[in-house]
N, C-alpha and C positions, 0 to 999 in steps of 0.2 A: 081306453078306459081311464076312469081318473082315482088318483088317489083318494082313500078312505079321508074322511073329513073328521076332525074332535073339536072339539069346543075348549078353548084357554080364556083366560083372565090375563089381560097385559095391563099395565100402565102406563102411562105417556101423558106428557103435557095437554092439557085442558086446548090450548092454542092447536097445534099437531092435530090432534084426532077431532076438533071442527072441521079445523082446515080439508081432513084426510074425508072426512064425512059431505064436504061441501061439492069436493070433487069426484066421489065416487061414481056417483049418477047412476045408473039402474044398476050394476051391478051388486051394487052395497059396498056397506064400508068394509067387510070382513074379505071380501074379494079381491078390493084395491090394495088391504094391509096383508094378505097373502102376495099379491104379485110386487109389492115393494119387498119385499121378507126376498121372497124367491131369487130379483135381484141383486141385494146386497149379499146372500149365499154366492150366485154366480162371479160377484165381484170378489166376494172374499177367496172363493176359489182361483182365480187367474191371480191375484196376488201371491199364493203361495206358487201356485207355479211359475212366477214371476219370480219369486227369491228363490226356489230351487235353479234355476236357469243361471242367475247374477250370479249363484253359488257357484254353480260348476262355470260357466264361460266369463265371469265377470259382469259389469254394468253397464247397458245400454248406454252410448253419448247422446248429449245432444245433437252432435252432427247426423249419426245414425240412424235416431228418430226423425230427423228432417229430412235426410235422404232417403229413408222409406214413404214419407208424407208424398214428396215431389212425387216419387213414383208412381205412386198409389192414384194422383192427380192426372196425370198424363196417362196413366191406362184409363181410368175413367174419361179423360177428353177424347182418346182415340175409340174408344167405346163407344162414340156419342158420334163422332165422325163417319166412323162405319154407318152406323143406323139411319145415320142422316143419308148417308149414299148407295145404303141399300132400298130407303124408299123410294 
């Protein structure tokens, strides 16, 4: 079931909301401008859980973020390895 819907008055740049309006496509524009809305909520979310985190354990490095990258890469290749030699 989906959330109750209400109708608001935003403002935004004349540029933005063509642009938002050009790419909407059948959905409409109030559809596209709800799941960018939605978005930026879920981002603004993991940010604070991102500074509650740096809070208690400190700040991700860069080496740490690249060393989780590589990881993340090589289980995906080995993922892909498998399937290939399971077909």
């Amino acid at each position: 079931m989906s959330d109750a819907t209400g109708k608001y008055s935003i403002t935004m740049p004349q540029s933005i909301a063509e642009a938002a309006k050009a790419r909407s496509g059948p959905s409409g524009l109030s559809a596209y401008v709800a799941a960018a809305v939605a978005r930026q909520i879920e981002r603004d979310n993991l940010n604070e859980l991102i500074q509650v985190a740096e809070a208690e354990h400190g700040p991700v490095t860069d080496e740490e973020i690249q060393a989780l990258r590589n990881q993340l890469r090589e289980s995906r290749q080995q993922q892909s390895q498998d399937g290939a030699n399971a077909a």
